[in-house]
C-alpha positions as CSV (number, residue, x, y, z in Angstrom):
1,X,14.0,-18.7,28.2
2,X,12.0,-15.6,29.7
3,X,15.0,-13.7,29.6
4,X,15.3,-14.2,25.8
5,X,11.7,-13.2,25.0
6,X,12.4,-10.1,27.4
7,X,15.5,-9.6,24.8
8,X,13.7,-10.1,21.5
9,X,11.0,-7.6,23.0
10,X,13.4,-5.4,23.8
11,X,15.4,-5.0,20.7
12,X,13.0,-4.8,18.4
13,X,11.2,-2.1,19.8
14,X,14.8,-0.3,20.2
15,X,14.8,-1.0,16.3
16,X,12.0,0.0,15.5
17,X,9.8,-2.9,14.9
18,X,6.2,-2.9,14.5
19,X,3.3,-4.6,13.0
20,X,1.0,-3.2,10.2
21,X,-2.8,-3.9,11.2
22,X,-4.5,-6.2,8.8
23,X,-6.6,-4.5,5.8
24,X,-9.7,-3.9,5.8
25,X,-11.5,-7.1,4.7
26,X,-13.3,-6.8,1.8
27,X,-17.0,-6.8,2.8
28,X,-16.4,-3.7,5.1
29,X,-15.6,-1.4,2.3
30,X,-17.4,1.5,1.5
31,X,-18.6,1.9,-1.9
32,X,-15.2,4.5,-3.1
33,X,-13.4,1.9,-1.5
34,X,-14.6,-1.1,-3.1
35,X,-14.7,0.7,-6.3
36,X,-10.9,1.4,-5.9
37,X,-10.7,-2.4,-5.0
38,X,-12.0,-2.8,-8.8
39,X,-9.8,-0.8,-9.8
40,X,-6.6,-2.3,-7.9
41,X,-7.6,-5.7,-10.2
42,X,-7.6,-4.0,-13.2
43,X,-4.4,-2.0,-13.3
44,X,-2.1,-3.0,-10.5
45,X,-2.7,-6.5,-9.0
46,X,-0.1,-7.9,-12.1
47,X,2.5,-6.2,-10.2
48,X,1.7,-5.5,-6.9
49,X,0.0,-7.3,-3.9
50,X,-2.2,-5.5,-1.9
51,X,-3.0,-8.3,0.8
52,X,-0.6,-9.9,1.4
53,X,3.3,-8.3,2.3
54,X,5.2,-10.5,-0.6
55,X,6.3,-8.5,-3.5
56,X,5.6,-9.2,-7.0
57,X,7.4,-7.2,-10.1
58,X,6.5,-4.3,-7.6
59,X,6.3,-3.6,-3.9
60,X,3.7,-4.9,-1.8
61,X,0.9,-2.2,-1.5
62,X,-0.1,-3.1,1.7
63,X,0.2,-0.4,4.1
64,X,1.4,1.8,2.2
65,X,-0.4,4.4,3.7
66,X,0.5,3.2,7.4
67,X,4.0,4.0,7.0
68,X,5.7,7.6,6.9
69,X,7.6,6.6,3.6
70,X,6.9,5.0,0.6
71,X,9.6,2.0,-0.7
72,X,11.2,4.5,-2.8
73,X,11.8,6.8,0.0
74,X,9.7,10.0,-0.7
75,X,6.8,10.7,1.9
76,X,3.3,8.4,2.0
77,X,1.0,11.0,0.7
78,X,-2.2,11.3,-1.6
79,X,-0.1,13.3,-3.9
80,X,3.0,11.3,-3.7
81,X,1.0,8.1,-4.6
82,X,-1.2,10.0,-7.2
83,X,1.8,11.3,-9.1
84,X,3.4,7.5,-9.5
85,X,0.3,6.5,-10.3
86,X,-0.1,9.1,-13.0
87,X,3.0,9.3,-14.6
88,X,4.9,6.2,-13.7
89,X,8.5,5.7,-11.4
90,X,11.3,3.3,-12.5
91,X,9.7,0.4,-14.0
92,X,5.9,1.3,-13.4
93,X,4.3,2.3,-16.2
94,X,2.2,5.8,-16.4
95,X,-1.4,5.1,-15.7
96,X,-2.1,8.8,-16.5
97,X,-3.9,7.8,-20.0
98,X,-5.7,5.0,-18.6
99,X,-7.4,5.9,-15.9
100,X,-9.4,9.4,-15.2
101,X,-9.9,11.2,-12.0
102,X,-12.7,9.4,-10.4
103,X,-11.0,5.8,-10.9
104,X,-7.5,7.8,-9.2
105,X,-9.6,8.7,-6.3
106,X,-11.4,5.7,-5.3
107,X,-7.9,4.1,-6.0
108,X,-6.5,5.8,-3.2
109,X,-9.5,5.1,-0.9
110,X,-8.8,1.8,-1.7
111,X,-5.2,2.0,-0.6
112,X,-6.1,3.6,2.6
113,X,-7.9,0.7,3.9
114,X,-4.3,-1.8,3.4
């Protein structure tokens, strides 16, 4: 039996495997943050999860910004994220109309802390 633990442990750090720290909860955001938060519910929590690592019509959010790449492949960056955001990928829809520039920016704090 410990030889099969020492086996799991072993192949999945040969594959790569590794865990995404939780978010931060809730009550330890900063204001930007929990402003994004506000945001999150109003435009993307229909598709996306942010919590929780289950997709929805979309990816799960979480960690998105803990990971070198984003699910579609490109790299995990502010301006990566903002241009999806902005003017839409596949079957997200541009939020460049509804949302301004403040709302995009405490977005993204907001994402930083999944």
């Amino acid at each position: 039996m410990k030889r099969i633990c020492l086996l799991s442990l072993l192949a999945c750090g040969l594959a790569g495997c590794k865990s995404i720290p939780p978010p931060t909860p809730l009550d330890q955001l900063n204001a930007q943050q929990a402003s994004g938060h506000q945001v999150f519910q109003a435009h993307c929590q229909v598709c996306h999860n942010d919590r929780t690592n289950a997709p929805l019509a979309g990816p799960s959010l979480r960690g998105i910004f803990k990971k070198q790449y984003l699910p579609s492949g490109a790299a995990a960056t502010d301006e990566r994220v903002s241009a999806t955001i902005l003017h839409g990928r596949n079957m997200m829809p541009a939020l460049g109309n509804e949302i301004d520039t403040q709302d995009l920016n405490d977005l993204l704090a907001y994402l930083h802390t999944l």
